[in-house]
C-alpha positions as CSV (number, residue, x, y, z in Angstrom):
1,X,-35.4,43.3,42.8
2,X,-36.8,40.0,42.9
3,X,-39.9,40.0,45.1
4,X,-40.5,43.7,43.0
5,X,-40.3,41.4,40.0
6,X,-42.6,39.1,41.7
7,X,-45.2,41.6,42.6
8,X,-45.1,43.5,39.2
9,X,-45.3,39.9,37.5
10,X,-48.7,39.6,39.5
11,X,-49.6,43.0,38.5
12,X,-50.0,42.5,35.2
13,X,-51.3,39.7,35.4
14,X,-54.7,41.8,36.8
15,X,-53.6,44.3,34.4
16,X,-52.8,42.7,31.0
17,X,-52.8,46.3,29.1
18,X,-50.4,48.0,32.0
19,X,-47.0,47.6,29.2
20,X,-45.3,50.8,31.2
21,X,-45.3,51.8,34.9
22,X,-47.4,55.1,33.0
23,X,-50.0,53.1,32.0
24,X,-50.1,50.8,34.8
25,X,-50.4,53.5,36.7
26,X,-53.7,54.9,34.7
27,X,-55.1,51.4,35.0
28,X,-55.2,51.5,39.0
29,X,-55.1,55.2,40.4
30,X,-56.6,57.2,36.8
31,X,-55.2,59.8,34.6
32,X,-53.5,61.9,37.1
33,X,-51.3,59.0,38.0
34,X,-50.3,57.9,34.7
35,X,-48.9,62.1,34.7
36,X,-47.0,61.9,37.6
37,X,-45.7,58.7,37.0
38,X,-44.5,59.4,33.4
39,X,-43.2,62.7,34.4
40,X,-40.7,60.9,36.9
41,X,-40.2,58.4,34.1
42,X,-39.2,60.9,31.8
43,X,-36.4,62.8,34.5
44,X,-35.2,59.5,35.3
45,X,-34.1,58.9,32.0
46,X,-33.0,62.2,31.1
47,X,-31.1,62.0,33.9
48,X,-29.7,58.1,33.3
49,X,-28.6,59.8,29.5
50,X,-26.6,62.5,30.7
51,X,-24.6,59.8,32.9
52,X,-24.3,57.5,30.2
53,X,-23.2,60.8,27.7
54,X,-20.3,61.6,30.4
55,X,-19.0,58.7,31.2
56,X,-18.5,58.0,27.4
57,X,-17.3,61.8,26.8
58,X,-14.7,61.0,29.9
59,X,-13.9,57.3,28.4
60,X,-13.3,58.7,25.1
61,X,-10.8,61.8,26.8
62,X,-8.9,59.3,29.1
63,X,-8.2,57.6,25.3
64,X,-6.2,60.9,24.5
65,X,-4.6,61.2,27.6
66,X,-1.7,62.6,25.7
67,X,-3.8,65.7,24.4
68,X,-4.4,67.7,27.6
69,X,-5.8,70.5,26.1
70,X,-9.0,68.8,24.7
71,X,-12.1,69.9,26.8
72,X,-14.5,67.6,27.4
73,X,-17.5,69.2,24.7
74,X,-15.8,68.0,21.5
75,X,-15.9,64.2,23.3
76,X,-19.5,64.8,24.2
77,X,-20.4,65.8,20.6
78,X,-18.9,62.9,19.6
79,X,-20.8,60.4,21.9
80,X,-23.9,62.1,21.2
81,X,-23.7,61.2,17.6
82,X,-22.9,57.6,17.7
83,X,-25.5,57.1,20.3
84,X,-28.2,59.4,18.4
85,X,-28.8,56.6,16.1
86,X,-29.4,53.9,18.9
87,X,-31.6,56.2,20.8
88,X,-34.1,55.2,17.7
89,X,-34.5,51.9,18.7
90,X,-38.4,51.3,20.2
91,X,-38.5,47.8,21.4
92,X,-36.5,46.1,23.5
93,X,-36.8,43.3,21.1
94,X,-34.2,45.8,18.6
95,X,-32.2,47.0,21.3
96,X,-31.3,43.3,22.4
97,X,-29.0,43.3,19.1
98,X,-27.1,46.2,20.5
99,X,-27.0,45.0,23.8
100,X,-25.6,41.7,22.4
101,X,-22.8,43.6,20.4
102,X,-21.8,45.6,23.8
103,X,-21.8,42.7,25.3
104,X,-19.6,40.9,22.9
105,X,-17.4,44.2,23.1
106,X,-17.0,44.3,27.1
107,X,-15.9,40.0,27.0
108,X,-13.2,41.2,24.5
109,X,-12.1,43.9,26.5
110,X,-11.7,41.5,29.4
111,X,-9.8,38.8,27.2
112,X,-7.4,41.0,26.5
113,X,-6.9,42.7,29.8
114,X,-6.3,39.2,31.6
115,X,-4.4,37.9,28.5
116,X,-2.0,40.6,29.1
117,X,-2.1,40.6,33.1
118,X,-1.0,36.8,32.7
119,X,1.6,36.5,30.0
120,X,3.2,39.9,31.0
121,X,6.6,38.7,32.5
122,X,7.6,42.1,33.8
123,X,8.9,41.6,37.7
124,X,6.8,43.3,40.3
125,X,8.1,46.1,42.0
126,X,8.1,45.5,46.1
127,X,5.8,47.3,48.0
128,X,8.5,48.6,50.3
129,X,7.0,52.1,51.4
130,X,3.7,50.9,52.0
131,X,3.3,52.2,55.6
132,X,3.3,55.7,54.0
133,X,1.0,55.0,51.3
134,X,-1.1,53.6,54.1
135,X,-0.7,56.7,56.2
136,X,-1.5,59.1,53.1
137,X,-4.8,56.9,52.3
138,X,-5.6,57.7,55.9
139,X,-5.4,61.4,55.7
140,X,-8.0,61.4,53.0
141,X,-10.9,63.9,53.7
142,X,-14.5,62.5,54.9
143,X,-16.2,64.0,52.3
144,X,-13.7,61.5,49.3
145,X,-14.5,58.3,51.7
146,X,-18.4,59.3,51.4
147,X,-18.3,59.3,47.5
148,X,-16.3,56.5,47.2
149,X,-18.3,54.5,49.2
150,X,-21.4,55.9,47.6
151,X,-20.3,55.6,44.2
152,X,-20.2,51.8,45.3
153,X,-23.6,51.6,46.7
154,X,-25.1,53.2,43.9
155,X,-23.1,51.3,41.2
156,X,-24.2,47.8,43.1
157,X,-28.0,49.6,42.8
158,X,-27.9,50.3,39.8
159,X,-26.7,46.4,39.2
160,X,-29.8,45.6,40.8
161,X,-32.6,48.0,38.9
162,X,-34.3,46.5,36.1
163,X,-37.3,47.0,37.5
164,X,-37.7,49.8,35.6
165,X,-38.1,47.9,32.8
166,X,-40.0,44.4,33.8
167,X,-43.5,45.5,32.5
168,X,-42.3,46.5,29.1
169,X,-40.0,43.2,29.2
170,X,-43.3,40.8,30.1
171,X,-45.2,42.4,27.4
172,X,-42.2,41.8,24.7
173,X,-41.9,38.1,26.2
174,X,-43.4,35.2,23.9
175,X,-44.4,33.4,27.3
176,X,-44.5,36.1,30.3
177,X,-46.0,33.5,32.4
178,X,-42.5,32.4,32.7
179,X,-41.3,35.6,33.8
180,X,-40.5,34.9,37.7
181,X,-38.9,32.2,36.4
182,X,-36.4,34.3,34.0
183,X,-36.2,37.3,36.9
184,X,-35.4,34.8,39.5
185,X,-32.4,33.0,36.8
186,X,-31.2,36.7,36.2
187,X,-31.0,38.1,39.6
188,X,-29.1,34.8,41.0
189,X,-26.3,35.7,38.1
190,X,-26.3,39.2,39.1
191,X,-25.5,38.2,42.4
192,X,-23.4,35.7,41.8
193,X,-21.0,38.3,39.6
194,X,-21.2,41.3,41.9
């Protein structure tokens, strides 16, 4: 992610009108290029919504646990209209706003999670059949180690991929001539929290 960040810095630095891997892509192999790079573009992100929809139609059905009988679509409705609104946003400059507000929302989250994992006086239980849990972890199929340990790859890729966004990032900066210096600062913290 860095030396990409590096190398796409340099990029468009050659290419000052390049603001998206599309036109970029015009800019040094022609029209054909800016097609096929925009139509991968454009799956990619259909397919990074419809994660983003499910995990918030699952994270809003795991909030009503206690109504079994709710399917999944009424959740997903939901989502999609309180993210239908945010989907407007065009610059990253806008959606900064809304990132600062999630963010806000996650450190909150956290505060009250450890504030109630540290002043929560309950006695904990012994682990005194742990040699069976052990065992039953062990008789786990291949195929539920593989997607764990991909879903752990891929979540500590996805940590790592913003490169998707650096040219449209530069061109939003007031200085993008300090932009290895702002890729290098957020990488490090990336790293340094995963």
């Amino acid at each position: 992610s860095l030396y990409s960040g590096f190398l796409l810095h340099r990029l468009q630095q050659w290419f000052p009108a390049g603001i998206t891997y599309g036109d970029m892509a015009r800019e040094v192999v022609g029209p054909t290029g800016q097609k096929i790079v925009f139509a991968f573009i454009y799956v990619a992100f259909f397919g990074n919504l419809a994660i983003y929809i499910l995990t918030c139609a699952e994270s809003l059905q795991n909030v009503f646990y206690d109504h079994p009988t709710w399917c999944k679509w009424p959740f997903t409705l939901v989502t999609c209209f309180f993210l239908l609104p945010f989907c407007q946003l065009r610059t990253l400059h806008h959606v900064s706003y809304v990132a600062s507000a999630s963010a806000a929302a996650i450190i909150v989250a956290l505060v009250i999670v450890l504030a109630v994992a540290f002043t929560d006086d309950r006695e904990i239980a012994p682990l005194t059949d742990l040699p069976a849990a052990v065992g039953a972890a062990e008789q786990l199929s291949p195929l539920v180690h593989f997607f764990k340990t991909m879903s752990a790859v891929t979540t500590a890729i996805f940590a790592f991929g913003g490169q998707g966004l650096y040219f449209e990032t530069m061109a939003e900066m007031r200085k993008p001539e300090q932009f290895p210096r702002a890729v290098s600062l957020t990488t490090g913290l990336i790293l340094v929290i995963y």
